[in-house]
C-alpha positions in Angstrom: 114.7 181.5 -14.2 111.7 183.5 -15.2 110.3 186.1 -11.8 107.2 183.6 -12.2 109.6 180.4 -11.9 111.4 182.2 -8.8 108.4 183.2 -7.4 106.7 179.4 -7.5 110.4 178.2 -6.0 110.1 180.6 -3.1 106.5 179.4 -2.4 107.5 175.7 -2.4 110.5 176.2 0.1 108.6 178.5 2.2 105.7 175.6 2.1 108.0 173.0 3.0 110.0 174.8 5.8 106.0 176.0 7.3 105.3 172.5 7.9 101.2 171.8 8.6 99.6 174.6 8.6 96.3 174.8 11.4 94.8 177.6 10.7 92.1 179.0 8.4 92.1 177.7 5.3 92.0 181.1 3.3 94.3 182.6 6.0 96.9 180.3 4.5 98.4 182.1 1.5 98.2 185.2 3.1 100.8 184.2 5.6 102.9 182.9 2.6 102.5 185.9 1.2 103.9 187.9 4.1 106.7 185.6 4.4 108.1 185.6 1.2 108.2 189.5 1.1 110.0 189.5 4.7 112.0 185.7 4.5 110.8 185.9 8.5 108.8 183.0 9.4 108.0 184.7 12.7 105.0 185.4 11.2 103.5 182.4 11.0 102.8 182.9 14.7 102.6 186.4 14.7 99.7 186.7 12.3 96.0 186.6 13.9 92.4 186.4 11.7 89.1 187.3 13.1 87.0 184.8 11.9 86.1 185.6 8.2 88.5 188.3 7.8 90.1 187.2 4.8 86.9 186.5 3.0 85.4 190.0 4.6 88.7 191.9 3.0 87.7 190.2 -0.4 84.2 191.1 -0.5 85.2 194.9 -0.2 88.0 195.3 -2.5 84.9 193.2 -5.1 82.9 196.6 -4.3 85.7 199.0 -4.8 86.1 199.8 -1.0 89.5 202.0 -0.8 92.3 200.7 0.6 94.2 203.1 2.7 97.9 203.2 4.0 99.7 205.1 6.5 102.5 205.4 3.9 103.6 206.0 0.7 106.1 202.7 0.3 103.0 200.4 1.4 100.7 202.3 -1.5 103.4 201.8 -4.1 103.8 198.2 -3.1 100.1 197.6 -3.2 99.7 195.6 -7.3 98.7 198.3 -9.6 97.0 195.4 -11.6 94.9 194.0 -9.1 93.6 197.1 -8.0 92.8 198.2 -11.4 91.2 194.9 -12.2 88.6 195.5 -9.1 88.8 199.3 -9.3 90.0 199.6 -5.7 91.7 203.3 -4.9 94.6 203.2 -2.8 94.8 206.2 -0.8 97.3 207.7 1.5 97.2 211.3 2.9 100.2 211.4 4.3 102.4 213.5 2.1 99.7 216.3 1.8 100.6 220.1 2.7 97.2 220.1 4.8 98.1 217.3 7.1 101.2 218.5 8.1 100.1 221.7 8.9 96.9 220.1 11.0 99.5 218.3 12.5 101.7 220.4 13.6 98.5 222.8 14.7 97.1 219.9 17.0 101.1 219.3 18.1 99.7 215.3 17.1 101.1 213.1 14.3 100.8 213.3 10.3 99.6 209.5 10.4 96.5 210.6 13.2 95.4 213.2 11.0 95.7 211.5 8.0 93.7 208.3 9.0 91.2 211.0 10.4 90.6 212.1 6.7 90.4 209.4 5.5 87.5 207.8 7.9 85.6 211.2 6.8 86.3 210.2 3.5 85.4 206.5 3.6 84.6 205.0 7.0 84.1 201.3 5.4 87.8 201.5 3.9 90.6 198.1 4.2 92.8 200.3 6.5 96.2 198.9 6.0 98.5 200.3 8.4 102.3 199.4 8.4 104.4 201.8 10.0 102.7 204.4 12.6 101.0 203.1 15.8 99.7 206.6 16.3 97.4 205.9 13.2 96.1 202.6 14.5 95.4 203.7 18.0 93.3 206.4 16.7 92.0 204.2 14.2 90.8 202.3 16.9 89.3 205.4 18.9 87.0 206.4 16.2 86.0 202.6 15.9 84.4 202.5 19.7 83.1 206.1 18.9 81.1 204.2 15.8 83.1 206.8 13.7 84.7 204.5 11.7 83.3 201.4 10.4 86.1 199.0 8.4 85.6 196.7 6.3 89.0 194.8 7.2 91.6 196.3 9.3 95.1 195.2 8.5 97.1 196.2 11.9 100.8 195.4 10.9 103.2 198.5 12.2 106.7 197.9 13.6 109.0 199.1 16.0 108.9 199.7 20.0 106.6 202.6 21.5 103.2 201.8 21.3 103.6 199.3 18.8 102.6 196.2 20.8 99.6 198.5 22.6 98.0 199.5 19.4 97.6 196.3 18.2 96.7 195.2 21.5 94.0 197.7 20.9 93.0 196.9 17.8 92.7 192.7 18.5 90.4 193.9 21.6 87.5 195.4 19.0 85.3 193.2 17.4 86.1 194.5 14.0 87.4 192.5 10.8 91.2 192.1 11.6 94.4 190.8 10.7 97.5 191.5 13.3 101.0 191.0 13.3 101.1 190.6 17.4 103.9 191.7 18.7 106.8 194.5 17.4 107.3 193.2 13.9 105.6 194.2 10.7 106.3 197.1 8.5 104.6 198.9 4.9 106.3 196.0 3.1 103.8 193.6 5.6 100.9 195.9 4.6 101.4 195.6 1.2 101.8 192.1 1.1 98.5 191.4 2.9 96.9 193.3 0.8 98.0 191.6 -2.3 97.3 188.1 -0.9 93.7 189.5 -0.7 94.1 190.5 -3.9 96.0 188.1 -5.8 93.1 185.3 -4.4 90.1 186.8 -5.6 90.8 185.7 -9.1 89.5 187.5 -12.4 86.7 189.9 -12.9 83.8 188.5 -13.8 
């Protein structure tokens, strides 16, 4: 089988094991999306849209609006096609000298200062944000302080301390969203959602 063939396979079973699906319409192949790169169907649940959040994503990444990680493996998972088809950036400060010496300065995390640069840089960014709470909770800070002003927030980070109260945070703001609720998610989650948003906008006109 050809990687197209596998992948259409893949969708079918994950289709037919979903069942009816009673959300929004666009939201739909997103969660396919994210279950096909995680096999968990947890997220079906787990998954929340603000109303018009999928279509609000789209209508950035048509302008060019940067798409910014908290990690490296969620940038490199991002399609390098699609973004070059819409001329997105994909940014992630995380790896730069300058953070972790602000970091270590301010005794805070890489993943605060780096989504602090990068609201300086481009406040209406798709945050996409896999992996550190820290980043989302000060994401979230800088939204009710009107310093940051997202076009789509994608708030899917894993694991156990402040996890579940970040995106607890996040799903309180009225701001563009799409959750994982509780402790699951992960760069790989990230990444997916942002190729679903990709992937459905279709060519370049």
């Amino acid at each position: 089988m050809t990687p197209e063939e596998i992948e259409q396979a893949s969708m079918a079973i994950i289709a037919k094991e979903m069942g009816e699906w009673d959300g929004a319409e666009d939201a739909l192949p997103v969660v396919k999306r994210v279950v096909h790169a995680t096999a968990d169907f947890d997220f079906v649940r787990a998954l929340r849209f603000s109303e018009g959040a999928v279509e609000r994503g789209r209508e950035a990444l048509r302008r060019g609006a940067a798409v910014v990680t908290d990690t490296a493996m969620a940038a490199a998972g991002i399609s390098r096609t699609a973004t070059a088809r819409w001329n997105v950036p994909v940014v992630c400060h995380m790896a730069e000298p300058e953070v972790r010496e602000e970091a270590e300065m301010r005794g805070t995390t890489r993943a605060v200062i780096s989504v602090e640069r990068a609201v300086l840089e481009t406040p209406d960014a798709v945050f996409a944000i896999g992996n550190a709470p820290t980043a989302l909770l000060r994401l979230c800070e800088l939204i009710r302080h009107g310093l940051a002003r997202p076009s789509l927030v994608i708030g899917v980070p894993v694991g156990f301390v402040n996890v579940v109260e970040a995106k607890e945070a996040l799903a309180a703001l009225d701001v563009p969203q799409i959750v994982a609720m509780g402790r699951k998610g992960g760069s790989t989650v990230a990444a997916a959602i942002v190729n679903a948003l990709l992937y459905g906008m279709g060519e370049r006109g």
